[in-house]
N, C-alpha and C positions, 0 to 999 in steps of 0.2 A: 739762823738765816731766815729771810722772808719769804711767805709762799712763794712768790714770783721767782727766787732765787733758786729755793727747791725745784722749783718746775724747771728753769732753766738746766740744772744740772738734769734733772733725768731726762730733758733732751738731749742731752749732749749724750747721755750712757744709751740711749735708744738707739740714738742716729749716729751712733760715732764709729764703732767697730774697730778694727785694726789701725784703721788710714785716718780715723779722727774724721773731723766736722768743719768745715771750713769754719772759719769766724763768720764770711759773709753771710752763708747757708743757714748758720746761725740765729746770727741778727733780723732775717728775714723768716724765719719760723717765730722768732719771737713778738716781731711787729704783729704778723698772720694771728697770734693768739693772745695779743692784747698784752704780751708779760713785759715789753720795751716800748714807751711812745717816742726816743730817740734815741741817737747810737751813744751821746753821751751819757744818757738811763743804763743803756744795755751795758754800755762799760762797765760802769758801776754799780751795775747788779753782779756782774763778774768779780769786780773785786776781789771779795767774801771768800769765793769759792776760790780763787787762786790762791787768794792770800794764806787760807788755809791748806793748800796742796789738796783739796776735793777737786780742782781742774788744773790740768796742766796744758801752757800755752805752748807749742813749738813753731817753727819756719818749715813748711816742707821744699821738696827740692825746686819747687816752680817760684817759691817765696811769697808764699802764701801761709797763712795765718790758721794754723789747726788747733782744735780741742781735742782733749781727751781729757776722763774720768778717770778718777782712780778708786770710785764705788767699787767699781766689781771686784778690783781685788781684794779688797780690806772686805766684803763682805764675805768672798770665798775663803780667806782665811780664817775669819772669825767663824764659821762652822766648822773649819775642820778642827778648829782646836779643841 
């Protein structure tokens, strides 16, 4: 992955918590810190990270478009082993 990818992803595990991260919310922390100069950039910075199951996309119930990581738990695991 690209810095800019990396970075994206531990936005998402900083600001995601339980209920995830909107996509928009997203997108818009990413424009703020230079790592998207469009939404088709940002897509495609996403990619990577989905394509690899490091971010999972879902609908919530308003139908809306959330993130989540799945760092934390492959981290947590991997210490306790």
């Amino acid at each position: 992955m690209t810095p800019n990818q990396q970075k994206i992803v531990k936005l998402i595990a900083e600001h995601s918590g339980e209920k995830g991260i909107l996509l928009s919310d997203l997108y818009e922390k990413c424009v703020d810190e230079m790592l998207a100069h469009s939404y088709k950039n940002f897509k495609e910075l996403l990619s990577v990270a989905k394509d690899s199951k490091i971010v999972i996309e879902k609908t919530n119930e308003d139908g809306n478009t959330v993130l989540y990581t799945t760092l934390r738990k492959q981290n947590s695991k991997a210490t306790k082993v």
